[in-house]
FIFIDO-545802 format. One record per atom (N, C-alpha, C): residue in one letter; x negated, y, z negated. Coordinates in steps of 0.2 Angstrom, whole numbers, padded with zeros to 4 digits, always signed. Last residue first. Example, Ala and Ser with C-alpha at 12.3 -4.5 7.8 and 13.67 -1.06 7.14 Angstrom:
2
S-0064-0011-0035S-0068-0005-0036S-0064+0000-0039A-0066-0028-0039A-0062-0022-0039A-0066-0016-0039
END
This chain:
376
X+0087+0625+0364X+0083+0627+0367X+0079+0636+0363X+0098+0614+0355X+0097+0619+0357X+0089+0622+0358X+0090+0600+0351X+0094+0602+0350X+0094+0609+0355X+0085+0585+0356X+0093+0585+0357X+0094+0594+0355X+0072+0582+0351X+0076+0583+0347X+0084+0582+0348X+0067+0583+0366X+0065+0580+0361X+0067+0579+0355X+0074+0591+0375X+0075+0585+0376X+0070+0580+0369X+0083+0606+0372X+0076+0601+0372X+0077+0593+0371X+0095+0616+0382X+0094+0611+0377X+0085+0608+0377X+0098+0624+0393X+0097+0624+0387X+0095+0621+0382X+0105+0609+0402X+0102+0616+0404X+0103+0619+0395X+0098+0594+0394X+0106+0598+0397X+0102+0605+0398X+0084+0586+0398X+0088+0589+0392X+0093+0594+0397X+0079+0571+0405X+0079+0578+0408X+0084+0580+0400X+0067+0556+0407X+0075+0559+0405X+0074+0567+0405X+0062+0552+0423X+0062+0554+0416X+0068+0557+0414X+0067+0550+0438X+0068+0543+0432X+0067+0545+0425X+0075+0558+0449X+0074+0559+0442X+0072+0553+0436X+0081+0551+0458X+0077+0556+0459X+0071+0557+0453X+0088+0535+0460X+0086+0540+0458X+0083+0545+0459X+0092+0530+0478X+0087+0528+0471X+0088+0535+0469X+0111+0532+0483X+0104+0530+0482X+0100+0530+0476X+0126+0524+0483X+0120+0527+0479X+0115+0527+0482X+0140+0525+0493X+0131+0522+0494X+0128+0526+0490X+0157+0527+0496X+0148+0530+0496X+0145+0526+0493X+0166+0519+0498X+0161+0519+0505X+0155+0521+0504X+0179+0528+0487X+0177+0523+0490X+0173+0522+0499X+0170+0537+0474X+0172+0538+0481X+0172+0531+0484X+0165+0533+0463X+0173+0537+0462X+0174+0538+0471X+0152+0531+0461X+0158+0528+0458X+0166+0529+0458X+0145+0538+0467X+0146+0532+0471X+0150+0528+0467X+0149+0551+0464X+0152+0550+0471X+0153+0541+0470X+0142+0549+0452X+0147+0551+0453X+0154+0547+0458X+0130+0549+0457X+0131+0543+0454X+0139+0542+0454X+0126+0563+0462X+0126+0554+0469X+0130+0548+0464X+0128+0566+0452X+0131+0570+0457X+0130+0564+0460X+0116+0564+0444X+0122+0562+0442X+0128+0564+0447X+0106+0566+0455X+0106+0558+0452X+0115+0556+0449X+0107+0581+0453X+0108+0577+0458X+0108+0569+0460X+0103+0585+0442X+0110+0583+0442X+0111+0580+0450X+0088+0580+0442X+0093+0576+0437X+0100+0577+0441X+0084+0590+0453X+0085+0580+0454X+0089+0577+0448X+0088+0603+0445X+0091+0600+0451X+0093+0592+0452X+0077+0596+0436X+0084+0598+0434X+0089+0597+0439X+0064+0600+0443X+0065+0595+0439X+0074+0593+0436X+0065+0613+0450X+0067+0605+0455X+0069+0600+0450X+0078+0622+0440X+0072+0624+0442X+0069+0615+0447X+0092+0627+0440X+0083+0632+0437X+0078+0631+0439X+0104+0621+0445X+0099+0624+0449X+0092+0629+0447X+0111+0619+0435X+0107+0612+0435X+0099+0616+0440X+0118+0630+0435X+0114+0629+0427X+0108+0624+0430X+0127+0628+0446X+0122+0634+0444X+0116+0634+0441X+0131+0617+0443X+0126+0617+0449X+0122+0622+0448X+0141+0610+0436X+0138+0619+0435X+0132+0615+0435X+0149+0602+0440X+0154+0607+0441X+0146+0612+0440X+0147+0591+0435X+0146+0591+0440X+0148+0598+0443X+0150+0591+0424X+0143+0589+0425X+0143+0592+0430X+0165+0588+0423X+0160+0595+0419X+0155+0597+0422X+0171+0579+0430X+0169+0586+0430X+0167+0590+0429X+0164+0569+0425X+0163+0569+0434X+0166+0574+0435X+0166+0570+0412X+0157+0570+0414X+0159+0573+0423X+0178+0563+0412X+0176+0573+0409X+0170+0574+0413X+0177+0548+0415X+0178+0553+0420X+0178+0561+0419X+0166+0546+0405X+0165+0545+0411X+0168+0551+0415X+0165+0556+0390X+0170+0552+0391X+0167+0552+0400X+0165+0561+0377X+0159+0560+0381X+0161+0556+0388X+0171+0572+0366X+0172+0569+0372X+0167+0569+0375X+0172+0578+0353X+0169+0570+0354X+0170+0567+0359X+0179+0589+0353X+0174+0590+0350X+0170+0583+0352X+0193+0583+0357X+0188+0585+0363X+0181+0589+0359X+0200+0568+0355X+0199+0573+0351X+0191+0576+0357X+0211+0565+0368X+0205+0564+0366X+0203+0571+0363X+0223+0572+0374X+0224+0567+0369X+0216+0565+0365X+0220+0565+0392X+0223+0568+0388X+0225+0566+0379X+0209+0566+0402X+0210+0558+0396X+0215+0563+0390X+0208+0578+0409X+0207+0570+0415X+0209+0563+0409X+0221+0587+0402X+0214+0586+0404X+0214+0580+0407X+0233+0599+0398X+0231+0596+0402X+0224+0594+0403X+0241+0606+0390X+0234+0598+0386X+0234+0598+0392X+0246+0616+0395X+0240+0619+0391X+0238+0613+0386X+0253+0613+0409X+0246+0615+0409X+0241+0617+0403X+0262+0599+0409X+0261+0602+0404X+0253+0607+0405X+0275+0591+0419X+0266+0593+0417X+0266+0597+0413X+0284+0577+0425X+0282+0584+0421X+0273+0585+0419X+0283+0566+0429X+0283+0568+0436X+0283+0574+0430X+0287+0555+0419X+0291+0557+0422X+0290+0562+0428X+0272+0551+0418X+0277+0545+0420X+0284+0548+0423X+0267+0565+0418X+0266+0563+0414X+0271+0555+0419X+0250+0575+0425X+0256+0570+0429X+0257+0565+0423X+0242+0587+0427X+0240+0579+0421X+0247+0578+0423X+0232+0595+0436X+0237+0595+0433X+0234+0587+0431X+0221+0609+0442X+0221+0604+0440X+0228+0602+0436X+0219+0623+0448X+0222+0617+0454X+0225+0611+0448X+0213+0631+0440X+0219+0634+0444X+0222+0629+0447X+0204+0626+0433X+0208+0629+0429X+0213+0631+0433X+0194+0620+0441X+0201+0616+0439X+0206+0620+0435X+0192+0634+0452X+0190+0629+0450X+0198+0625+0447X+0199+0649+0444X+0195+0649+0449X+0194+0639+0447X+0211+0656+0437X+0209+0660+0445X+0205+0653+0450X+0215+0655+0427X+0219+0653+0431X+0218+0653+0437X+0206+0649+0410X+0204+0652+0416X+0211+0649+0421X+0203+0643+0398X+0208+0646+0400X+0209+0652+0407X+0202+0626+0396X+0197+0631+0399X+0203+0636+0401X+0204+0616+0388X+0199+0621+0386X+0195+0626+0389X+0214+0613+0397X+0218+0611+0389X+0209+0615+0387X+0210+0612+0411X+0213+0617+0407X+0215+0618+0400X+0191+0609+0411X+0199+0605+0412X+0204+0610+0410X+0178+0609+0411X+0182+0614+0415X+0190+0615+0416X+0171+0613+0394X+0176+0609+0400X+0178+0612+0405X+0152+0615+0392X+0158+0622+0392X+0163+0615+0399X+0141+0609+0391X+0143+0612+0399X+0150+0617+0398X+0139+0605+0376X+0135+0604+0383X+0136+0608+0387X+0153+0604+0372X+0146+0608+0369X+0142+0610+0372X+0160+0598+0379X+0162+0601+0381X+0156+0609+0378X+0153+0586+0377X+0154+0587+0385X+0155+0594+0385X+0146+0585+0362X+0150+0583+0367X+0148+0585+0372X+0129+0581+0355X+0136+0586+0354X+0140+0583+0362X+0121+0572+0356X+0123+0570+0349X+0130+0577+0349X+0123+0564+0371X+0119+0567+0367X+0124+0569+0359X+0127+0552+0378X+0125+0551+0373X+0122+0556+0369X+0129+0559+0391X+0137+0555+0388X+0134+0552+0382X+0118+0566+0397X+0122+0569+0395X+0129+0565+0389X+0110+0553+0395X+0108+0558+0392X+0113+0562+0389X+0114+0545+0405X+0115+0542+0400X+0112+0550+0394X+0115+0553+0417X+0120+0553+0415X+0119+0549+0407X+0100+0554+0419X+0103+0558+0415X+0111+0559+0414X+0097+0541+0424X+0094+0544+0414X+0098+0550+0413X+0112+0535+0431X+0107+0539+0431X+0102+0541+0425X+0121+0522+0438X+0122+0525+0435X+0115+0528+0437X+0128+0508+0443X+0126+0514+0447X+0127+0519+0441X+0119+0493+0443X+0122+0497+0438X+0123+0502+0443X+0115+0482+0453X+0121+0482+0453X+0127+0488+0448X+0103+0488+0455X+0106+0485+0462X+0115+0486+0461X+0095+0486+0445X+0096+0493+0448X+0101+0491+0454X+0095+0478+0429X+0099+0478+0437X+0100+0484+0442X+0085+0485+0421X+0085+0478+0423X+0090+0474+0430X+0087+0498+0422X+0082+0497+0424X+0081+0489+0426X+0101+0499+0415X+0099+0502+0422X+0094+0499+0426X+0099+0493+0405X+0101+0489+0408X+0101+0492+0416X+0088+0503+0398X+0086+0495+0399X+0090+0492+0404X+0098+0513+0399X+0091+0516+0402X+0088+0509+0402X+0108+0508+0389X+0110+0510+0395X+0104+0510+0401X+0099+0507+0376X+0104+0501+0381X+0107+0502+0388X+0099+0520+0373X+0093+0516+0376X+0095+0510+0379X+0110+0526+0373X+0106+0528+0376X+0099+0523+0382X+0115+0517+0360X+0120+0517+0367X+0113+0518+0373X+0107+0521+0350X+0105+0515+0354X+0109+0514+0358X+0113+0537+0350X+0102+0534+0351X+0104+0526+0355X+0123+0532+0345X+0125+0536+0350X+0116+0534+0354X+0123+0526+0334X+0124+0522+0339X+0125+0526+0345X+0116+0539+0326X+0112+0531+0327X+0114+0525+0332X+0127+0547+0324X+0123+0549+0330X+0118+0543+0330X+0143+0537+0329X+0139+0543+0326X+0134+0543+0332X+0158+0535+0339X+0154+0533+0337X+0150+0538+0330X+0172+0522+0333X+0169+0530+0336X+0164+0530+0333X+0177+0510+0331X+0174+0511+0339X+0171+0522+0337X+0183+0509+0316X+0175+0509+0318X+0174+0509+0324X+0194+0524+0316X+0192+0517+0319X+0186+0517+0318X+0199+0537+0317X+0195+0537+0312X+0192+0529+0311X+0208+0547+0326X+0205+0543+0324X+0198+0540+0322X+0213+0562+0328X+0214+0561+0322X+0211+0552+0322X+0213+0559+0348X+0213+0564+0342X+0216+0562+0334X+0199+0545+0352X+0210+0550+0350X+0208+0556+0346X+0183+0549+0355X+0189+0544+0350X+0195+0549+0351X+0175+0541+0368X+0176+0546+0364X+0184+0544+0362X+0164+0528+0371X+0168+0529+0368X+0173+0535+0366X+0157+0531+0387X+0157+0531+0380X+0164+0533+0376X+0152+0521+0403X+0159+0525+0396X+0155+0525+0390X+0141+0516+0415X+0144+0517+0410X+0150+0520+0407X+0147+0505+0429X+0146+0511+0427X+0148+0509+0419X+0145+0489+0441X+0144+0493+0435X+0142+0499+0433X+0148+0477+0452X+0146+0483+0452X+0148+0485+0445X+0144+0461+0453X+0149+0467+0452X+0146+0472+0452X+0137+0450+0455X+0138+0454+0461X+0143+0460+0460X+0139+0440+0447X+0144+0439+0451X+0146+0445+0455X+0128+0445+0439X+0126+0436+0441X+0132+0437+0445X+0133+0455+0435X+0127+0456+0438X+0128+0449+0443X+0142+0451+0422X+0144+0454+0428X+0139+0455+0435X+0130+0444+0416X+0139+0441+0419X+0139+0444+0424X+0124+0456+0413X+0121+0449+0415X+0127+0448+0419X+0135+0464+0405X+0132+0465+0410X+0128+0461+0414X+0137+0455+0394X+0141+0455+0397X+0139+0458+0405X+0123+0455+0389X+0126+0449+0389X+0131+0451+0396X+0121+0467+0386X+0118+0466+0387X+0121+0460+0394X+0133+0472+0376X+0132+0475+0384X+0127+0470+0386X+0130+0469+0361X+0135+0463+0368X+0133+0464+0376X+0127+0479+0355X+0122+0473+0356X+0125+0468+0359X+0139+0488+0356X+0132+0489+0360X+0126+0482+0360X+0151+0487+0350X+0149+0482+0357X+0142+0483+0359X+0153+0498+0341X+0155+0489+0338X+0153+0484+0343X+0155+0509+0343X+0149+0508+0341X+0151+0502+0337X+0157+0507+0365X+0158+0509+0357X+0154+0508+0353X+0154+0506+0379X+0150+0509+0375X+0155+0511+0366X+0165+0504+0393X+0162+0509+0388X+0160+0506+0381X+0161+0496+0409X+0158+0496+0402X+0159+0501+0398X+0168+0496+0421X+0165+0503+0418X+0167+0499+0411X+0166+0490+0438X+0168+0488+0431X+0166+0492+0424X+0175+0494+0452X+0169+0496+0447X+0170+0494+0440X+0181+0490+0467X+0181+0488+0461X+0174+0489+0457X+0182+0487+0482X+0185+0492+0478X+0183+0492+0471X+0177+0474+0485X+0172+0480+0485X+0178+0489+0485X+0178+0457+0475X+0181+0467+0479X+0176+0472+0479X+0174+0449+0473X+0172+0451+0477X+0176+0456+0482X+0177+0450+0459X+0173+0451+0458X+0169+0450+0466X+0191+0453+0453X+0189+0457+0456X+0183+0456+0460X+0197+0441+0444X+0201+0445+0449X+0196+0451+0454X+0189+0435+0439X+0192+0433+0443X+0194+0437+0449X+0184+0448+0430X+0179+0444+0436X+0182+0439+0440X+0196+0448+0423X+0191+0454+0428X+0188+0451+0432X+0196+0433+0416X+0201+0435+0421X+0200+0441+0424X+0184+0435+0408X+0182+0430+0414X+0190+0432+0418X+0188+0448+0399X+0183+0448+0405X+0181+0442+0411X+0198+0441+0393X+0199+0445+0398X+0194+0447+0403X+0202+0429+0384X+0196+0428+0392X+0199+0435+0395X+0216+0437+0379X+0213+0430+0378X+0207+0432+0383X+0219+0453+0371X+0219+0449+0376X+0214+0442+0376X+0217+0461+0359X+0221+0458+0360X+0223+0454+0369X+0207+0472+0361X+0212+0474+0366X+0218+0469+0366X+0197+0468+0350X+0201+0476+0349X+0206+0476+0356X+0199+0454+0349X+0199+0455+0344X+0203+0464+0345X+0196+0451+0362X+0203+0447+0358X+0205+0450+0353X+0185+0457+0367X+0192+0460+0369X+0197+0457+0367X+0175+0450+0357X+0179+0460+0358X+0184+0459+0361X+0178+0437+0364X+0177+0438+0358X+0179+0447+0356X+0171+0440+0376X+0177+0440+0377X+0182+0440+0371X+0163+0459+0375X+0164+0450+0380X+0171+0448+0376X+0167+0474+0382X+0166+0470+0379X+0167+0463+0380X+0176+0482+0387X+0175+0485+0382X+0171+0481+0378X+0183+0486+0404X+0177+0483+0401X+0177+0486+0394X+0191+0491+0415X+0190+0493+0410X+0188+0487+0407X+0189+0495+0434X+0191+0489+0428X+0187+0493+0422X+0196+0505+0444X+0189+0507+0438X+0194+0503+0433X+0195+0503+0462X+0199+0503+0456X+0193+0502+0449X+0199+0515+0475X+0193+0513+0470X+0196+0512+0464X+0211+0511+0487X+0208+0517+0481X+0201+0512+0477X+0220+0504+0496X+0213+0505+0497X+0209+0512+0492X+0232+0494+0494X+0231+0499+0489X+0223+0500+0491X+0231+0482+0500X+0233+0488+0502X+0234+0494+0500X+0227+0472+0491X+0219+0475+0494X+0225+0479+0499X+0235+0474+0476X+0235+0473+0481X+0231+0476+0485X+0227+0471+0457X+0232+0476+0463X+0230+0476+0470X+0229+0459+0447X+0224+0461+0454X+0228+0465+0455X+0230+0460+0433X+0231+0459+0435X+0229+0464+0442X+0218+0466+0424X+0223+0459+0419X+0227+0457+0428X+0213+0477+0422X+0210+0473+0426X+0214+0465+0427X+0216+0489+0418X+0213+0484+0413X+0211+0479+0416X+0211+0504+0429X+0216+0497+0426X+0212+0494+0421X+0214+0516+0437X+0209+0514+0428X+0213+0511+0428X+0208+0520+0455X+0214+0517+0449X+0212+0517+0441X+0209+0535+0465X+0203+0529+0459X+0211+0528+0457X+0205+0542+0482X+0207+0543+0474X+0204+0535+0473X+0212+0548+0497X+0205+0547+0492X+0208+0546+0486X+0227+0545+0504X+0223+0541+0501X+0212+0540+0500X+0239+0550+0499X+0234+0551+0497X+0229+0546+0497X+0252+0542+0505X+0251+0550+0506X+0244+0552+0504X+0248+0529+0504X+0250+0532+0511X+0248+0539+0512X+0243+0529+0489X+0239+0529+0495X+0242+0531+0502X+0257+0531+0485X+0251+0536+0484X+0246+0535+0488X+0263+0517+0488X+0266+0528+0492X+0258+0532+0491X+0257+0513+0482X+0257+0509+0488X+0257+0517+0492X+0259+0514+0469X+0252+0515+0470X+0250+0516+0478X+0272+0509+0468X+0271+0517+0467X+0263+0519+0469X+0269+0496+0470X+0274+0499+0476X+0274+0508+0474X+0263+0490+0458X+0261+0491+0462X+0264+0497+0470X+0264+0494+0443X+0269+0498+0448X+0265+0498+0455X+0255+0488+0436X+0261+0485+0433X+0266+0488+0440X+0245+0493+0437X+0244+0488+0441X+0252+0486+0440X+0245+0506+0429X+0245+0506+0435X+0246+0501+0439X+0249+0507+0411X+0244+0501+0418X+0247+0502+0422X+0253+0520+0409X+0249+0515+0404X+0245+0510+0409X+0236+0527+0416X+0242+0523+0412X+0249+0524+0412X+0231+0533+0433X+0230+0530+0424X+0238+0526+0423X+0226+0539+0447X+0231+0535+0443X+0228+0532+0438X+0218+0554+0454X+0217+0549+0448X+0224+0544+0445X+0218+0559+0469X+0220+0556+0466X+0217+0551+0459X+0213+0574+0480X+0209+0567+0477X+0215+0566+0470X+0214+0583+0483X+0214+0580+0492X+0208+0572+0486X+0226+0598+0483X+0224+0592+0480X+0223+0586+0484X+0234+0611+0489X+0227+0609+0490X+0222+0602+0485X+0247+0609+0490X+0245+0613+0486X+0235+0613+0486X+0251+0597+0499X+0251+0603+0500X+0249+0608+0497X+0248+0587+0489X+0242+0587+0495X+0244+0594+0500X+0258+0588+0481X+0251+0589+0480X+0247+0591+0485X+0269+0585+0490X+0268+0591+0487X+0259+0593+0484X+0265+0573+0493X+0265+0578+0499X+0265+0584+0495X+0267+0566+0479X+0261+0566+0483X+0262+0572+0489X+0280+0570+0476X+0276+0572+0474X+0267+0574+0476X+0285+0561+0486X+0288+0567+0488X+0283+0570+0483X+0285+0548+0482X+0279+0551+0488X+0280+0560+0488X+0290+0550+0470X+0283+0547+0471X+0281+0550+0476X+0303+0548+0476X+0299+0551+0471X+0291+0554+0472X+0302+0536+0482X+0303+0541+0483X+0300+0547+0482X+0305+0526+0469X+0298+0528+0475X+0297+0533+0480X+0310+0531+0454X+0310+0530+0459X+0304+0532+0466X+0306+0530+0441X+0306+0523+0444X+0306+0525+0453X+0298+0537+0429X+0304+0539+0435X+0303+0532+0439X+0300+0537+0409X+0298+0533+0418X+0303+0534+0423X+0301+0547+0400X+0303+0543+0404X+0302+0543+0412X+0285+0550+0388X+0292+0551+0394X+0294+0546+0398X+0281+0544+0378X+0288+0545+0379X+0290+0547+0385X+0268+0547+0379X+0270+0540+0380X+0277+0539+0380X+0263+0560+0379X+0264+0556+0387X+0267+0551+0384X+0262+0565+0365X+0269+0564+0369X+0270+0560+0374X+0249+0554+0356X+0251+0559+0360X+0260+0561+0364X+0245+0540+0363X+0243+0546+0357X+0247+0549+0360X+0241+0527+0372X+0247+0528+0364X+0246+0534+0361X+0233+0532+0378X+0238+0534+0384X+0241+0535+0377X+0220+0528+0372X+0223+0535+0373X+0229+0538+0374X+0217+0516+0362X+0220+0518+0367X+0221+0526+0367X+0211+0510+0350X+0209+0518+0349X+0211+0519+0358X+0214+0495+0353X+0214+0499+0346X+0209+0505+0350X+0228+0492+0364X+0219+0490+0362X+0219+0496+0357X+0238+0478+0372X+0238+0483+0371X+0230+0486+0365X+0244+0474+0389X+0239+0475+0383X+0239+0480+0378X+0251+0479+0400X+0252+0472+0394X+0245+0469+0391X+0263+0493+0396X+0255+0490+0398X+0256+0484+0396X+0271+0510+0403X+0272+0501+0400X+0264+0498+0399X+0273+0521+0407X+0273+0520+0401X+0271+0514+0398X+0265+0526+0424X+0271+0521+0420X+0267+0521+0414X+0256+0533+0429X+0260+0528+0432X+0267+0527+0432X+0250+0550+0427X+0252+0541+0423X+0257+0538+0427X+0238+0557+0434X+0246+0552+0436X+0247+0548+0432X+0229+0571+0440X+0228+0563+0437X+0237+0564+0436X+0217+0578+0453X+0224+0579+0448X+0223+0572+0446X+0205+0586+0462X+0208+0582+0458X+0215+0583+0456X+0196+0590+0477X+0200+0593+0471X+0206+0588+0469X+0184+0590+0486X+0186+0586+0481X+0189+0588+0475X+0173+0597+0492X+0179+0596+0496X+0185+0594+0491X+0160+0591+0493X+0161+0598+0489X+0169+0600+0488X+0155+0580+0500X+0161+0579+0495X+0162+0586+0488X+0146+0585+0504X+0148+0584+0510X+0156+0584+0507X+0135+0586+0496X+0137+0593+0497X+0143+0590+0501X+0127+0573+0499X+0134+0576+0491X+0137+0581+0494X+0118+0572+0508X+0123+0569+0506X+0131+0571+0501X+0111+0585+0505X+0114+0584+0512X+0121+0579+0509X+0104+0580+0493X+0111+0586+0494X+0113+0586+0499X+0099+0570+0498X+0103+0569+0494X+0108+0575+0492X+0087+0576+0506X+0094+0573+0510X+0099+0570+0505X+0082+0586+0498X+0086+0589+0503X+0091+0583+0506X+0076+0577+0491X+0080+0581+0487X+0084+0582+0494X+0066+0569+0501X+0073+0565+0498X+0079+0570+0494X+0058+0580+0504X+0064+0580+0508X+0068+0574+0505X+0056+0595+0492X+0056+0587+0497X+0060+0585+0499X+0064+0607+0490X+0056+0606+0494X+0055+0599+0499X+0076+0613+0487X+0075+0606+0489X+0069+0607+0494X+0069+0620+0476X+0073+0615+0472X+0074+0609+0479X+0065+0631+0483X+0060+0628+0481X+0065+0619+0479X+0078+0636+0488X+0072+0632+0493X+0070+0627+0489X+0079+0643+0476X+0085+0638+0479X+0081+0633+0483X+0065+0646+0468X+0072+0650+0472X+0075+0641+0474X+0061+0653+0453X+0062+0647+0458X+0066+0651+0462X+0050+0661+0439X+0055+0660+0446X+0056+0654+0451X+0039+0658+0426X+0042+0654+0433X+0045+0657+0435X+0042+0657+0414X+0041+0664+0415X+0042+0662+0424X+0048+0650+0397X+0046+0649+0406X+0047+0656+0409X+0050+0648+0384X+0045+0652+0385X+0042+0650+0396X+0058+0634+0385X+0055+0639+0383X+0052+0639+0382X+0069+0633+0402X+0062+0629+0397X+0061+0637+0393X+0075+0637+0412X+0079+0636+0406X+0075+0634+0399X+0071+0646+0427X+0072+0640+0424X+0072+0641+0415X+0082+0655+0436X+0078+0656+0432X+0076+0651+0429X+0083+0658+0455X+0085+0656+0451X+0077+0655+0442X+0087+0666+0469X+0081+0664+0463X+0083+0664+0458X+0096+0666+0477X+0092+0662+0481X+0085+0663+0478X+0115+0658+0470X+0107+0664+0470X+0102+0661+0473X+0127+0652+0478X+0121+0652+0475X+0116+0655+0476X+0136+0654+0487X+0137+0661+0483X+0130+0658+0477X+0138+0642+0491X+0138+0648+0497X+0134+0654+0494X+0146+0634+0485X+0139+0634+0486X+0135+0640+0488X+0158+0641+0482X+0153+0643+0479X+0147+0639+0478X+0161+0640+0497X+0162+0643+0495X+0159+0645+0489X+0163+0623+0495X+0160+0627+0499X+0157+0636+0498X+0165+0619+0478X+0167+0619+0485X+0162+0625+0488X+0165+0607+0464X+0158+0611+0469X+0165+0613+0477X+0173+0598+0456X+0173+0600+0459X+0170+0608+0463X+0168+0588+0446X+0170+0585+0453X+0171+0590+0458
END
């Protein structure tokens, strides 16, 4: 998520491409030759500006779902600061230390409307991750990311809620706040289909998740490498069959379905695996527990996820996007990250506007061969 000025700036003006046996040079130019390239970086470069933090809300939920994150780990003890105050006085703080983008999490943020309320006042770029059980107030102007696991039978069964997806579609479905993020485990994959129809047929907007499992969970949602292959291919079919309503990329289904993680692929930028204090998230990024404490060395966007198996939506819209470098070797590559970089925006930024892919072939992570998955 976060490219700044600065080390756009410091982009080599020849770059190496990453194929084997490529003898090529490129320069920077070369990658925005055409001009849809060039006006898609026009567009994105604009949100290079976008330095993050994340917030659990509140402890509470009223759901509750097998392979949950928030339940793992210490965050679920702390105790809830109630007051709103509070709240805003952190928000300024933030926004004074150079943080100009908001993630609210768990346990359910819908549960504290009037804490959501301050944080837009004082911040208001940012996202919500709700379960979507309950509408948060169209004064609340954040991007809210309903969580989808499945039709209605999955979500009774792993979230313990009746009709949950026909109450999301109640509640959301002529919100233009509102992203309906399908994750992908390896018990739902021959539902998506179904469910994504639904959603389509009522003009919802949809991104992909992949499952990546808690630490120490061992549940049938986690995936291997046979449902990680038909994730991919379900994702590239339902792309193609709703392009209007899925925003997504081939090469985000690439990078969140390949057989090694996020952090394999791209190296995290998060704290809890990057020990870096100088430059990017390693300097700015904190994990805000319910009591307002932070912890810089789990700090990451889904705290608690066993991070060998992180494929996870929101890691992606740091990692991914963070090594512009790497994506920069050569145009075919640039287009891929520039597909996941507009895909990004138009799921996390409220106003932006996907446009058409760049890239429709699948593309292999800088390094890697795209026929095998494996190292280059």
């Amino acid at each position: 998520m976060k490219r700044t000025e600065k080390a756009m700036k410091t982009l080599s003006e020849t770059v190496q491409p990453t194929g084997a046996g490529g003898t090529k040079k490129w320069k920077f130019s070369d990658c925005l030759a055409a001009p849809e390239v060039r006006r898609c970086w026009e567009k994105v470069r604009q949100y290079f500006f976008l330095r993050e933090s994340t917030y659990d809300m509140t402890n509470r939920c009223n759901i509750r779902c097998d392979g949950c994150y928030y339940y793992e780990g210490e965050k679920q003890f702390a105790e809830e600061n109630h007051d709103v105050d509070a709240w805003r006085q952190l928000m300024r703080a933030e926004k004074a230390r150079g943080i100009t983008y908001v993630v609210l999490a768990g346990a359910e943020p819908s549960l504290v409307p009037e804490r959501l309320r301050v944080c837009y006042e004082e911040m208001p770029l940012g996202s919500i991750a709700s379960n979507g059980v309950r509408r948060i107030p169209e004064s609340v102007g954040y991007r809210i990311h309903v969580s989808v696991w499945g039709d209605d039978a999955t979500s009774l069964r792993i979230r313990r809620a009746k009709q949950l997806l026909s109450r999301q579609i109640e509640n959301y479905r002529q919100d233009d706040r509102a992203v309906f993020v399908y994750t992908f485990t390896r018990d739902n994959i021959d539902e998506a289909g179904g469910v994504i129809e639904t959603l389509a047929s009522q003009d919802c907007k949809v991104t992909f998740n992949v499952f990546s499992a808690p630490v120490g969970y061992r549940g049938r949602l986690r995936h291997d490498g046979e449902s990680l292959r038909r994730t991919r291919n379900v994702m590239l079919s339902l792309l193609s069959s709703f392009p209007e309503q899925v925003l997504f990329s081939p090469y985000n289904a690439v990078a969140h379905t390949h057989p090694l993680g996020l952090h394999a692929l791209y190296g995290c930028s998060y704290p809890r695996m990057n020990p870096s204090t100088d430059i990017g998230l390693g300097r700015s990024f904190r994990q805000y527990r319910a009591d307002l404490s932070w912890d810089r060395s789990i700090a990451c966007c889904v705290p608690d996820t066993d991070c060998e198996d992180c494929r996870h939506y929101a890691a992606g819209s740091a990692v991914v996007t963070a090594r512009l470098f790497r994506h920069a070797a050569d145009p075919d590559t640039f287009r891929a990250w520039l597909d996941y970089m507009d895909t990004y925006l138009a799921v996390w930024v409220m106003g932006y506007e996907k446009s058409a892919n760049l890239r429709p072939e699948l593309t292999a992570p800088p390094g890697f061969r795209m026929n095998d998955d494996v190292r280059a």
